[in-house]
CHARMM-style PDB file with segment names, atoms N, HN, CA, C and O in Angstrom:
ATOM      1  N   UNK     1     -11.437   8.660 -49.466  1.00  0.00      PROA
ATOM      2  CA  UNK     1     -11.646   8.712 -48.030  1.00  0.00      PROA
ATOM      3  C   UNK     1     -10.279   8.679 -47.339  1.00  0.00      PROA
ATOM      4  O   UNK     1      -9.429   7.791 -47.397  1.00  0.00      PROA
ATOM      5  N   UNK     2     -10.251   9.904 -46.634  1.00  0.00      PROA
ATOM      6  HN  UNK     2     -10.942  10.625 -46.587  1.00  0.00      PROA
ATOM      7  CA  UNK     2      -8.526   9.474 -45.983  1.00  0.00      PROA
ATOM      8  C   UNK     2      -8.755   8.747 -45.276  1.00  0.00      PROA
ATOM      9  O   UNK     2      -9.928   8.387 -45.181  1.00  0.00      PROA
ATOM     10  N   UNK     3      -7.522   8.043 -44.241  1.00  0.00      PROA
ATOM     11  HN  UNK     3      -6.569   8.336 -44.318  1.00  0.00      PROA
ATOM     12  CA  UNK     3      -7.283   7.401 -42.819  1.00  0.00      PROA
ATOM     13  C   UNK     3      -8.137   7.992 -41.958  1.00  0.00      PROA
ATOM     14  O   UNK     3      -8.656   9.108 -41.916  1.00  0.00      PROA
ATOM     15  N   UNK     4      -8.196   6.772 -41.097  1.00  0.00      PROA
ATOM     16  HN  UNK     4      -7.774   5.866 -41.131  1.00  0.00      PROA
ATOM     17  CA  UNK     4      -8.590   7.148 -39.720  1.00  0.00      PROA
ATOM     18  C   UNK     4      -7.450   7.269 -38.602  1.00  0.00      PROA
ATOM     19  O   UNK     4      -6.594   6.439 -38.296  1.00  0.00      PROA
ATOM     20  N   UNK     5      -7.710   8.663 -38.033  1.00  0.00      PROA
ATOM     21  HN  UNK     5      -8.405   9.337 -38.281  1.00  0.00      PROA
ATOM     22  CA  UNK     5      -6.256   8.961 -36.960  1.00  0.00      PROA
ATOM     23  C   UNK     5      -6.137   8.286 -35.964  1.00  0.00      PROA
ATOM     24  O   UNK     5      -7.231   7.723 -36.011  1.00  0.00      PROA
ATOM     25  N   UNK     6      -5.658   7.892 -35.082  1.00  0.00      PROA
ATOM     26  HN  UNK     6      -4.769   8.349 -35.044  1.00  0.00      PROA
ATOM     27  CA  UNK     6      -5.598   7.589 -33.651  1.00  0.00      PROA
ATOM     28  C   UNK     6      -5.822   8.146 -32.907  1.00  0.00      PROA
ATOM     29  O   UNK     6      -6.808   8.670 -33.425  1.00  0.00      PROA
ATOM     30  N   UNK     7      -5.759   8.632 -31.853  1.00  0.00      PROA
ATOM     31  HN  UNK     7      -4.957   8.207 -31.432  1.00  0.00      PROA
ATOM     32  CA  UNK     7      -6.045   9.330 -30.976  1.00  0.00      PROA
ATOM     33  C   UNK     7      -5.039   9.027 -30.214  1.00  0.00      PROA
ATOM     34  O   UNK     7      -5.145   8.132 -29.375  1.00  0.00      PROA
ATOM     35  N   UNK     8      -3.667   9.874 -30.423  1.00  0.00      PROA
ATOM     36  HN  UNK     8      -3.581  10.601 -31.105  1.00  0.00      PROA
ATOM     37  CA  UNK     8      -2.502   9.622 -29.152  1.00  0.00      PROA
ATOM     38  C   UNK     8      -2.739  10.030 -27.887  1.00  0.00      PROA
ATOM     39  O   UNK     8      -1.907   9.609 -27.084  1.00  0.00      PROA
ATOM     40  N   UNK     9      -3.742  10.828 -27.363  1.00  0.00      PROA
ATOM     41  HN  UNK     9      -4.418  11.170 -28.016  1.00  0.00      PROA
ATOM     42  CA  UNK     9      -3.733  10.790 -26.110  1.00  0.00      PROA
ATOM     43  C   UNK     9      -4.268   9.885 -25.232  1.00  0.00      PROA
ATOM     44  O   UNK     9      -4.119   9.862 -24.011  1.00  0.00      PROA
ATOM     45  N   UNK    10      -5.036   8.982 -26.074  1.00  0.00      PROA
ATOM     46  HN  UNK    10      -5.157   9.000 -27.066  1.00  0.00      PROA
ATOM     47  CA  UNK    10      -5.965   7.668 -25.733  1.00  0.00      PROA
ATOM     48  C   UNK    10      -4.907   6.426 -26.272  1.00  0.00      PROA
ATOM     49  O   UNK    10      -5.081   5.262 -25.912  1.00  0.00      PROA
ATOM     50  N   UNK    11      -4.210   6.679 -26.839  1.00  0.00      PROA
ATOM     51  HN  UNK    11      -4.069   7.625 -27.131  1.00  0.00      PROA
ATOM     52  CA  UNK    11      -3.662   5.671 -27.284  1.00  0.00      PROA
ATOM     53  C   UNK    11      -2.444   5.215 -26.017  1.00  0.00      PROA
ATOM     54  O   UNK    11      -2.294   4.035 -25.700  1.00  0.00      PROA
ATOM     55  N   UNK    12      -1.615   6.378 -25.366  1.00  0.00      PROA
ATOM     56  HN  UNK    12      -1.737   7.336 -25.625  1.00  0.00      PROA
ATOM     57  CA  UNK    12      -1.089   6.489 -24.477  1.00  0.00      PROA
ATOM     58  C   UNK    12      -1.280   5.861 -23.317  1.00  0.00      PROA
ATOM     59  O   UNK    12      -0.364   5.376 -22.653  1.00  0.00      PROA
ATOM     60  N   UNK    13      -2.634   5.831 -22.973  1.00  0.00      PROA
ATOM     61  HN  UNK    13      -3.378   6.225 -23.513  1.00  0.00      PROA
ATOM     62  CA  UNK    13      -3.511   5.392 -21.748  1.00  0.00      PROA
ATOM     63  C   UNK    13      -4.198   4.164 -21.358  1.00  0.00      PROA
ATOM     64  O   UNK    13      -4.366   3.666 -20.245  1.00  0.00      PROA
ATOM     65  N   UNK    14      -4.636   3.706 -22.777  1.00  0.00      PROA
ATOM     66  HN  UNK    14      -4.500   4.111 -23.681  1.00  0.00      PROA
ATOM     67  CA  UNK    14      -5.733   2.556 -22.827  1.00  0.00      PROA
ATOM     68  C   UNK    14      -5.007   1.728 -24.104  1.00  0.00      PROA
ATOM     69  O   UNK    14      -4.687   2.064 -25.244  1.00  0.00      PROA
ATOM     70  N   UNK    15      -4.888   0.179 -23.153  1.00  0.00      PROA
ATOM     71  HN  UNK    15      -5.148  -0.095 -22.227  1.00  0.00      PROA
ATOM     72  CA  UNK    15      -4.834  -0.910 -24.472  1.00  0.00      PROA
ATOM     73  C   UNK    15      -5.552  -1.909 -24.294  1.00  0.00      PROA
ATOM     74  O   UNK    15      -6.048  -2.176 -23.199  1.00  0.00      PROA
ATOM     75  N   UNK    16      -5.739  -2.723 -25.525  1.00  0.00      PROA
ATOM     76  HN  UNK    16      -5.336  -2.506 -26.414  1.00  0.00      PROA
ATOM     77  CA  UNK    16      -6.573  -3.281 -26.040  1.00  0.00      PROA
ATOM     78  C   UNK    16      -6.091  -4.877 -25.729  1.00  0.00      PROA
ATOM     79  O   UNK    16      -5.078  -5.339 -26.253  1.00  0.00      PROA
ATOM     80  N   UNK    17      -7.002  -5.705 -24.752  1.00  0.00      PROA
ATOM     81  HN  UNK    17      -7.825  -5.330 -24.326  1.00  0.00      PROA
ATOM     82  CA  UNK    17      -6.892  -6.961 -24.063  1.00  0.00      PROA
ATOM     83  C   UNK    17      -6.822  -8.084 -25.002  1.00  0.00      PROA
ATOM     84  O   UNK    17      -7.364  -7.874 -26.087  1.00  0.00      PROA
ATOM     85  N   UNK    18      -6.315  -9.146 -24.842  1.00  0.00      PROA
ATOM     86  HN  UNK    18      -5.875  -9.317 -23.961  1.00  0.00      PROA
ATOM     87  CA  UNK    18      -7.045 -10.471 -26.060  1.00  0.00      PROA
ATOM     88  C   UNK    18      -8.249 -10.851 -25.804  1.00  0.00      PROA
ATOM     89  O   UNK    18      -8.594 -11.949 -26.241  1.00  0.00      PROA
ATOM     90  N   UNK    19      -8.939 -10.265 -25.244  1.00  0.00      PROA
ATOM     91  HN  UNK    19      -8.659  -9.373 -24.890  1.00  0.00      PROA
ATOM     92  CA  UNK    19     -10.650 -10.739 -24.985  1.00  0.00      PROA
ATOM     93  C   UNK    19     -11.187  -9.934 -25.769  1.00  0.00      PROA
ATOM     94  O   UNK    19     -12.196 -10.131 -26.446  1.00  0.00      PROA
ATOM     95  N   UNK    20     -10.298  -8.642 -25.693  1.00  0.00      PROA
ATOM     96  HN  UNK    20      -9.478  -8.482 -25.143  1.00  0.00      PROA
ATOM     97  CA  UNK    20     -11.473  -7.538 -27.101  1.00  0.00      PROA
ATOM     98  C   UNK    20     -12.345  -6.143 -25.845  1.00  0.00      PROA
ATOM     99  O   UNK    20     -13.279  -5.388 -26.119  1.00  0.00      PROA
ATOM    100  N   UNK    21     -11.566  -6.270 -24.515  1.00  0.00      PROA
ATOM    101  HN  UNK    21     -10.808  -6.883 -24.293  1.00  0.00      PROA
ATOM    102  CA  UNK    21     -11.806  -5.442 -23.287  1.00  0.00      PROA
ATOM    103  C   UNK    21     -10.646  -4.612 -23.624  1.00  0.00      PROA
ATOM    104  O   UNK    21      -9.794  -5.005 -24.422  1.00  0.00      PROA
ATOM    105  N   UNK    22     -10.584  -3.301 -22.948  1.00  0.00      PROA
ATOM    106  HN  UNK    22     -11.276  -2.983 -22.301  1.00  0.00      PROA
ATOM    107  CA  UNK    22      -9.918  -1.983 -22.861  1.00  0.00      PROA
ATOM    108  C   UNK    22      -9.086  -1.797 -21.458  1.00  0.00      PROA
ATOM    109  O   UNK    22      -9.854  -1.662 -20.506  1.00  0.00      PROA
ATOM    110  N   UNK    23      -7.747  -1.761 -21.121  1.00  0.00      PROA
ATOM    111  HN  UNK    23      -7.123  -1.871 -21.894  1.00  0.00      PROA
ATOM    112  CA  UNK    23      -7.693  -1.581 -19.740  1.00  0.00      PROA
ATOM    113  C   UNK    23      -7.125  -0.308 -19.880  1.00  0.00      PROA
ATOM    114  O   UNK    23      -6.987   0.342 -20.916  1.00  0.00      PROA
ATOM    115  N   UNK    24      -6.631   0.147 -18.080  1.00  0.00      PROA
ATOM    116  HN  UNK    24      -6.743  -0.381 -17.239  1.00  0.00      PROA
ATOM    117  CA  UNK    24      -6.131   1.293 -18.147  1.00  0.00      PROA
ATOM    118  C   UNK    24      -5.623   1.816 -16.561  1.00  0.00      PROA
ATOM    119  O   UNK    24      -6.262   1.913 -15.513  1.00  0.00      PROA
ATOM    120  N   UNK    25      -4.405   2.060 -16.837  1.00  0.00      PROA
ATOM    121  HN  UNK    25      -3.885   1.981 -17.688  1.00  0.00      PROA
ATOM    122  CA  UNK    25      -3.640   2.534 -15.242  1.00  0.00      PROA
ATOM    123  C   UNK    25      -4.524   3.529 -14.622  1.00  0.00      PROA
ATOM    124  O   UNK    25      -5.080   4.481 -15.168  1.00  0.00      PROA
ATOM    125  N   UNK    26      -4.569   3.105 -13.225  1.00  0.00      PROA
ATOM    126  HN  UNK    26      -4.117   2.332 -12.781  1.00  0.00      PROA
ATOM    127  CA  UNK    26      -5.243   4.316 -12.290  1.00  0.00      PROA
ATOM    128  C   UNK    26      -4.871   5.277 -11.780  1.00  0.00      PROA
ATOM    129  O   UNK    26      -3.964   5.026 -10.987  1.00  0.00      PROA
ATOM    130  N   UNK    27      -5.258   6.832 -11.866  1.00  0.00      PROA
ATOM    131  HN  UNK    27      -5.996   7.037 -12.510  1.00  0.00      PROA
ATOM    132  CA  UNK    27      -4.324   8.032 -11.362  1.00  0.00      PROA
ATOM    133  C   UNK    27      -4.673   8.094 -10.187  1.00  0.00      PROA
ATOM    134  O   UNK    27      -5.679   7.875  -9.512  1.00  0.00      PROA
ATOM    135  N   UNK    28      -3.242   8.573 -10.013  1.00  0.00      PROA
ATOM    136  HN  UNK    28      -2.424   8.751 -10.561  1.00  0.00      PROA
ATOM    137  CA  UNK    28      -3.296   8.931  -8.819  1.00  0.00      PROA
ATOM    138  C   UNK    28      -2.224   8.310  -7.895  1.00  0.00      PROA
ATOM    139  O   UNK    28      -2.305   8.812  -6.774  1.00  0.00      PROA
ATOM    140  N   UNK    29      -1.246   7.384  -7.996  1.00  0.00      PROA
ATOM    141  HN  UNK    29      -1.181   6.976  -8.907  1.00  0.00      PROA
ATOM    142  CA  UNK    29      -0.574   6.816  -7.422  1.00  0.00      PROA
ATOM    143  C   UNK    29       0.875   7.291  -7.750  1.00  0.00      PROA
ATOM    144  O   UNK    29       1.822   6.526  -7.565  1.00  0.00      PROA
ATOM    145  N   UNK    30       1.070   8.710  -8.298  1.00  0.00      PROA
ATOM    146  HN  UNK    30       0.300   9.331  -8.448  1.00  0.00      PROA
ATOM    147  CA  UNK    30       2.481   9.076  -7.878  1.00  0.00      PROA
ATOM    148  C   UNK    30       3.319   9.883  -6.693  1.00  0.00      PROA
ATOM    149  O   UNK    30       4.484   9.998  -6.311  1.00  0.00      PROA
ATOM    150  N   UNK    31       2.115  10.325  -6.384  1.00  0.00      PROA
ATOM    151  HN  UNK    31       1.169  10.231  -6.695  1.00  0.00      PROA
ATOM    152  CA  UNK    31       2.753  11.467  -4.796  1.00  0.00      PROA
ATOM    153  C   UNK    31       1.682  11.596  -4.067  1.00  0.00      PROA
ATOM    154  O   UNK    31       0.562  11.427  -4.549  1.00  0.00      PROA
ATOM    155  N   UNK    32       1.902  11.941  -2.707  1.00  0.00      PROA
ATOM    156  HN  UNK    32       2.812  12.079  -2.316  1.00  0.00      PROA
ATOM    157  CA  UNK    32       0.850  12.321  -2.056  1.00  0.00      PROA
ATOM    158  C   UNK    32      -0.124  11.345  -1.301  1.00  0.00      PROA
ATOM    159  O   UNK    32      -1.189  11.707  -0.802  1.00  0.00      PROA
ATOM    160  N   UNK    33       0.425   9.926  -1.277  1.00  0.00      PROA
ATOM    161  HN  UNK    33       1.291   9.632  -1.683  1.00  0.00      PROA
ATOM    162  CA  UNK    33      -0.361   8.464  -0.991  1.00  0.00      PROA
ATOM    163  C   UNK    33      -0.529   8.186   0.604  1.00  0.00      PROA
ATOM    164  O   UNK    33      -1.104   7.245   1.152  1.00  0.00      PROA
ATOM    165  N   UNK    34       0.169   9.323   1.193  1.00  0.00      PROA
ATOM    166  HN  UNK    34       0.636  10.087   0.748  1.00  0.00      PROA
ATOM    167  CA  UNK    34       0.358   9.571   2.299  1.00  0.00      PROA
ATOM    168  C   UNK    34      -1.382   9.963   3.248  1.00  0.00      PROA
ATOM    169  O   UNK    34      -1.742   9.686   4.392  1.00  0.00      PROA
ATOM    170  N   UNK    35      -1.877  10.479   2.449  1.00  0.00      PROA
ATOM    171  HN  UNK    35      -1.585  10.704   1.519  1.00  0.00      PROA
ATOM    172  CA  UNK    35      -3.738  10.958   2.917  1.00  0.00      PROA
ATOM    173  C   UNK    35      -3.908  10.035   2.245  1.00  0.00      PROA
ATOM    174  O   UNK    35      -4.380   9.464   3.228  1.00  0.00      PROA
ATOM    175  N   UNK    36      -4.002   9.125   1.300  1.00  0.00      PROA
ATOM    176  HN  UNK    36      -3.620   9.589   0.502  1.00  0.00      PROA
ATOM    177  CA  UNK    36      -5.213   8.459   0.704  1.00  0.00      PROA
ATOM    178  C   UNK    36      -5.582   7.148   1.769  1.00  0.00      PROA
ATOM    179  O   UNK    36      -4.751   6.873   2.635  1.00  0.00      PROA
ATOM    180  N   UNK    37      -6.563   6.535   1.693  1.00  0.00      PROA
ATOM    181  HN  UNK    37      -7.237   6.758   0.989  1.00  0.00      PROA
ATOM    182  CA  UNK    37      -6.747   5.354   3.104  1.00  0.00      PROA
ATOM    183  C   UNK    37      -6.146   4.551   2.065  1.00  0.00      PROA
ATOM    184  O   UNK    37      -5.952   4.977   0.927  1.00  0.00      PROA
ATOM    185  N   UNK    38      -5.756   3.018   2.583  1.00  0.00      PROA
ATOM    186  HN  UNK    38      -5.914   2.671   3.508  1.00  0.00      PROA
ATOM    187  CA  UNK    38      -4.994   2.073   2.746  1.00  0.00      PROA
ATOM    188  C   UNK    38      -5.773   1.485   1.623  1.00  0.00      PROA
ATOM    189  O   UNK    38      -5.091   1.380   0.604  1.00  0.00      PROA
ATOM    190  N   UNK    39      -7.750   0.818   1.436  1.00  0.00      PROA
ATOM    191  HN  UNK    39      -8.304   0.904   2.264  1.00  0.00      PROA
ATOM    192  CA  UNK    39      -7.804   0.784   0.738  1.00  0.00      PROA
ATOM    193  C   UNK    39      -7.942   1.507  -0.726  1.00  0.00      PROA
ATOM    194  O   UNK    39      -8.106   0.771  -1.699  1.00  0.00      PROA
ATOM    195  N   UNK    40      -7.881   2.931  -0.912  1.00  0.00      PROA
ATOM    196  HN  UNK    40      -7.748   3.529  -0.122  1.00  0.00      PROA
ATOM    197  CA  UNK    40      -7.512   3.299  -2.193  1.00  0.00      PROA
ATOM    198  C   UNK    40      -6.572   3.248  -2.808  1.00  0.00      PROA
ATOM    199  O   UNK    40      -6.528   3.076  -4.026  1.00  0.00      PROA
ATOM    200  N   UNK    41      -5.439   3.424  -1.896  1.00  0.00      PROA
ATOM    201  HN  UNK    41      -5.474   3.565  -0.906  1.00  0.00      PROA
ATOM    202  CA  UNK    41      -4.180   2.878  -2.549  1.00  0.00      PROA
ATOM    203  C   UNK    41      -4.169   1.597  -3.181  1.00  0.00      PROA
ATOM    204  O   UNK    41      -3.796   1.417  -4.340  1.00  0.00      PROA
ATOM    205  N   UNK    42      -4.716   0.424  -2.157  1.00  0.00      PROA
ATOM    206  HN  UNK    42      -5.019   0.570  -1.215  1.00  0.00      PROA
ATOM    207  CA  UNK    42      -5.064  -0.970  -2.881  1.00  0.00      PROA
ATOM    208  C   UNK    42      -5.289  -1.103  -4.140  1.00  0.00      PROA
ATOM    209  O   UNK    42      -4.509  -1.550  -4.981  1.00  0.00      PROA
ATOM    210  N   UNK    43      -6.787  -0.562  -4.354  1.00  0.00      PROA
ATOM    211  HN  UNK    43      -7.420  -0.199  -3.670  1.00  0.00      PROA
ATOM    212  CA  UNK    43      -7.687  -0.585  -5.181  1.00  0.00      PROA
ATOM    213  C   UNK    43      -7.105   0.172  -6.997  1.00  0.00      PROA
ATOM    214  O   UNK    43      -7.582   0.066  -8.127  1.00  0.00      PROA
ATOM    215  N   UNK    44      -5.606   1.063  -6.298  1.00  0.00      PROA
ATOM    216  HN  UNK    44      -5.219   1.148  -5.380  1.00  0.00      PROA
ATOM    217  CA  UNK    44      -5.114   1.733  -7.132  1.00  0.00      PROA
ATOM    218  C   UNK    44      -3.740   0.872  -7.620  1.00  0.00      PROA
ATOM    219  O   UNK    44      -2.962   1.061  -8.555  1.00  0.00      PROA
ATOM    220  N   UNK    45      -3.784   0.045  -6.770  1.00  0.00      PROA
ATOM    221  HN  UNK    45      -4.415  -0.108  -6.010  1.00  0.00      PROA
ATOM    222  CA  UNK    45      -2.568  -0.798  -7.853  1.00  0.00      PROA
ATOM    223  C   UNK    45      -3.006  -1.048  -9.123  1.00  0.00      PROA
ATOM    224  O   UNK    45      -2.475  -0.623 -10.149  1.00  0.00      PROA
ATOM    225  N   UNK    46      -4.148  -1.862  -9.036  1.00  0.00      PROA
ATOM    226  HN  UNK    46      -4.580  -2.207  -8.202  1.00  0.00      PROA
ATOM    227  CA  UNK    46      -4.402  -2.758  -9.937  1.00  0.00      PROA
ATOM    228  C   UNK    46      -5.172  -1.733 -11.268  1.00  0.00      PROA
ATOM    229  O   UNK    46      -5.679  -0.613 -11.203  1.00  0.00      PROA
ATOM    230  N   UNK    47      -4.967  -2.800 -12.581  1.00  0.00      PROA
ATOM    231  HN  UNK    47      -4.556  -3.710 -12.633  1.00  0.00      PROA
ATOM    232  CA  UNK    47      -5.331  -1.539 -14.147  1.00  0.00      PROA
ATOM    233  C   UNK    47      -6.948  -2.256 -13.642  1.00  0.00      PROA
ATOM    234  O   UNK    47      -7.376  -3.207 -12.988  1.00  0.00      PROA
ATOM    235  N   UNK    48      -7.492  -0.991 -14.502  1.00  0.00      PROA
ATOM    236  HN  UNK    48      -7.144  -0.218 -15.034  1.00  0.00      PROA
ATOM    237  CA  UNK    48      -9.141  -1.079 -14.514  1.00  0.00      PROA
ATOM    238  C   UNK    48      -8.885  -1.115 -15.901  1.00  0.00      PROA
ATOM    239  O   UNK    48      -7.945  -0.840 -16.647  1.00  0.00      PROA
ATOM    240  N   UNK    49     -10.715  -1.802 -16.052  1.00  0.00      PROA
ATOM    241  HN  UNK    49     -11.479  -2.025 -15.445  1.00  0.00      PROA
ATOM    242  CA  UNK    49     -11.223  -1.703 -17.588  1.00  0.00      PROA
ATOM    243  C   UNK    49     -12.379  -0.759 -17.836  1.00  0.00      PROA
ATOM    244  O   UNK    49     -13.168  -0.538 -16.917  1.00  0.00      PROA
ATOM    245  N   UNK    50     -12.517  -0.235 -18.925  1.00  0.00      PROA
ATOM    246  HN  UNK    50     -11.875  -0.415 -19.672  1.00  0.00      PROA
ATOM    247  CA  UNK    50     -13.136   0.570 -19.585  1.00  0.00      PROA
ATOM    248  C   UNK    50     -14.540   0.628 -19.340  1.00  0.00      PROA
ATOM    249  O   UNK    50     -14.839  -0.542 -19.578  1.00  0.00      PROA
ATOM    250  N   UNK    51     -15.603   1.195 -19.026  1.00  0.00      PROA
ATOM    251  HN  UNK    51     -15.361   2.146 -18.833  1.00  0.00      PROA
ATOM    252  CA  UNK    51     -17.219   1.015 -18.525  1.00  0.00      PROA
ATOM    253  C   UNK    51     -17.598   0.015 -19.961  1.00  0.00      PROA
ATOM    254  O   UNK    51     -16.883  -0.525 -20.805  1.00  0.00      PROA
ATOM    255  N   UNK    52     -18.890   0.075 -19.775  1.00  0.00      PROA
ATOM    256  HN  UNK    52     -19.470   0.514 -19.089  1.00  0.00      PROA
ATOM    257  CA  UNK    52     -19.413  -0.590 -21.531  1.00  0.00      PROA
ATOM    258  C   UNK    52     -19.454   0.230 -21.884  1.00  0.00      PROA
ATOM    259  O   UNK    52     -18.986   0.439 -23.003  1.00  0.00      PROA
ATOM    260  N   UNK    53     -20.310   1.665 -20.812  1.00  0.00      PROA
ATOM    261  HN  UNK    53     -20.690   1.495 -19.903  1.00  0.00      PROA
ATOM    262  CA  UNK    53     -20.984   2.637 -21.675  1.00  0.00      PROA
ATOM    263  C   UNK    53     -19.996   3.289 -22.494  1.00  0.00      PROA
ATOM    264  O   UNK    53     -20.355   3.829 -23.540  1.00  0.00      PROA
ATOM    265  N   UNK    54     -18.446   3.301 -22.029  1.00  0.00      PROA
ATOM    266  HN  UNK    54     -18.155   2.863 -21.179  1.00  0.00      PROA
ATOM    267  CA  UNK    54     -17.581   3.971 -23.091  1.00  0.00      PROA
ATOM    268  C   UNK    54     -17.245   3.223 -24.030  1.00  0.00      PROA
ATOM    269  O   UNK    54     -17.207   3.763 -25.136  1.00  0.00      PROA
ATOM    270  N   UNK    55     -16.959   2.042 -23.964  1.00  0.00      PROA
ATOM    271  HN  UNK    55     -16.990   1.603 -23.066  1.00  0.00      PROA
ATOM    272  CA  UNK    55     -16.294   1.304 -24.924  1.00  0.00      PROA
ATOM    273  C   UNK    55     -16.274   1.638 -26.289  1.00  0.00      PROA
ATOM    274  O   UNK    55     -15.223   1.680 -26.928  1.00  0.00      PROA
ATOM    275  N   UNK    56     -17.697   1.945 -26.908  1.00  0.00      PROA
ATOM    276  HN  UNK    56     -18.551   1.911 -26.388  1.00  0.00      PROA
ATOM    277  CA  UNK    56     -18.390   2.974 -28.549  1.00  0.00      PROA
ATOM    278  C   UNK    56     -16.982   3.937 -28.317  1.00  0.00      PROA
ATOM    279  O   UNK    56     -15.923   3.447 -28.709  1.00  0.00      PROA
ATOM    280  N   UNK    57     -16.965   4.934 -27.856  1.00  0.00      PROA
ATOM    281  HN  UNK    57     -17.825   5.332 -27.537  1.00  0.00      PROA
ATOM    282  CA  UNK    57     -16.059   5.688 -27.557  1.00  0.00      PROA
ATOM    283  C   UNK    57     -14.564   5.798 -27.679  1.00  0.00      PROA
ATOM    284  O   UNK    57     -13.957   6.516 -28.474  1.00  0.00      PROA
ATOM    285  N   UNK    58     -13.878   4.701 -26.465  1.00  0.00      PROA
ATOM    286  HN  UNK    58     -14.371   4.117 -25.819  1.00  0.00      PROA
ATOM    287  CA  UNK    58     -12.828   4.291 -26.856  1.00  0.00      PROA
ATOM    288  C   UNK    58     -12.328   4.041 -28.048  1.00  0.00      PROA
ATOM    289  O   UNK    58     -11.294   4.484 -28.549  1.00  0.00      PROA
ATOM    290  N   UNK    59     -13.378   3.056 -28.631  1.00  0.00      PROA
ATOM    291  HN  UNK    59     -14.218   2.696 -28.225  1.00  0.00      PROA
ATOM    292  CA  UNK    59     -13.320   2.825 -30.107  1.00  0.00      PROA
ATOM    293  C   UNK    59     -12.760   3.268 -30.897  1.00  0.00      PROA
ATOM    294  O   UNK    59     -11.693   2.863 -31.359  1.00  0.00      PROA
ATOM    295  N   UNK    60     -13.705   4.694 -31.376  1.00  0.00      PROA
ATOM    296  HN  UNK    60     -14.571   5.023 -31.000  1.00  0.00      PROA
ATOM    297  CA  UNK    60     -13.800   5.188 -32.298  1.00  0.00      PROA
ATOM    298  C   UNK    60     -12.475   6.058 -31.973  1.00  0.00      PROA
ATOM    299  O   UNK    60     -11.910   6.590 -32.929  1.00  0.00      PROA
ATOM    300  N   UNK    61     -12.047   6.197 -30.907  1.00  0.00      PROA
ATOM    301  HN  UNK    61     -12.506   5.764 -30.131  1.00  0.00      PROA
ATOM    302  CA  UNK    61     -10.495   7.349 -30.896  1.00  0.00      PROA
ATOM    303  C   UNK    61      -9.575   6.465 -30.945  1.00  0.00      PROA
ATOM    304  O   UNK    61      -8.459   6.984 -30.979  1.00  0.00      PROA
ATOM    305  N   UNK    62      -9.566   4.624 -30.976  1.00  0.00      PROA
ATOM    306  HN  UNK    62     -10.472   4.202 -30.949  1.00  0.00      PROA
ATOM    307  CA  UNK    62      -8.672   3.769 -31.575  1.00  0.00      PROA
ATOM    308  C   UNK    62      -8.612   3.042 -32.385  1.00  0.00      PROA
ATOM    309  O   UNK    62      -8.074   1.951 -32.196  1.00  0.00      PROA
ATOM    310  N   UNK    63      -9.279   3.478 -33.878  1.00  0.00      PROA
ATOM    311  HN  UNK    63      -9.716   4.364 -34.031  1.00  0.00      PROA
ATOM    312  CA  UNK    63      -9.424   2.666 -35.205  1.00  0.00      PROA
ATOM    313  C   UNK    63      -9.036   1.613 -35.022  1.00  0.00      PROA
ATOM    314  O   UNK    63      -9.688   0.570 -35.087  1.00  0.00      PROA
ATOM    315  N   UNK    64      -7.518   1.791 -34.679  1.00  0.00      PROA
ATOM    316  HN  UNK    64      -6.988   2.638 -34.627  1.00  0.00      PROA
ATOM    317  CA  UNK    64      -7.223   0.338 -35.351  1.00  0.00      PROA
ATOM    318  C   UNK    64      -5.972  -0.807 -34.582  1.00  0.00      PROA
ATOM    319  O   UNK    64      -4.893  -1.390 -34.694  1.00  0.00      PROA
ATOM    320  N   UNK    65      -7.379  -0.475 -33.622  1.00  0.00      PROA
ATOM    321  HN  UNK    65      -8.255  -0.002 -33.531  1.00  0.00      PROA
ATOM    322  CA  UNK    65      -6.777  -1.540 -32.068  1.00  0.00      PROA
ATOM    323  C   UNK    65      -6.133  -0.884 -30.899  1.00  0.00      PROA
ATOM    324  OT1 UNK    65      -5.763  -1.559 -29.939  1.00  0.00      PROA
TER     325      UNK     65
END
């Protein structure tokens, strides 16, 4: 059975919390912040975490953490 790959484009994006949760930077906050309202920008500082429904998902494109 070979390895299981990673998935560098997920790997890039999403890491893996000490609770065993997924976070991940929000797009959208390099240019252009000028139209967005005051709270999306807010709301765009801060990293989000992963739905549940993806989490299976995430997973499986990050074997191994």
């Amino acid at each position: 059975m070979p390895k299981m790959k990673t998935h560098k484009g997920t790997a890039k994006r999403v890491r893996k919390t000490g609770s065993g949760n997924y976070k991940f930077k929000r797009a959208g906050k390099r240019h252009g912040l000028r139209r967005q309202s005051k709270l999306l920008r807010r709301e765009k500082r801060h990293s989000g975490l992963v739905q549940p429904s993806e989490i299976g998902s995430v997973r499986k494109l990050l074997p191994n953490g």
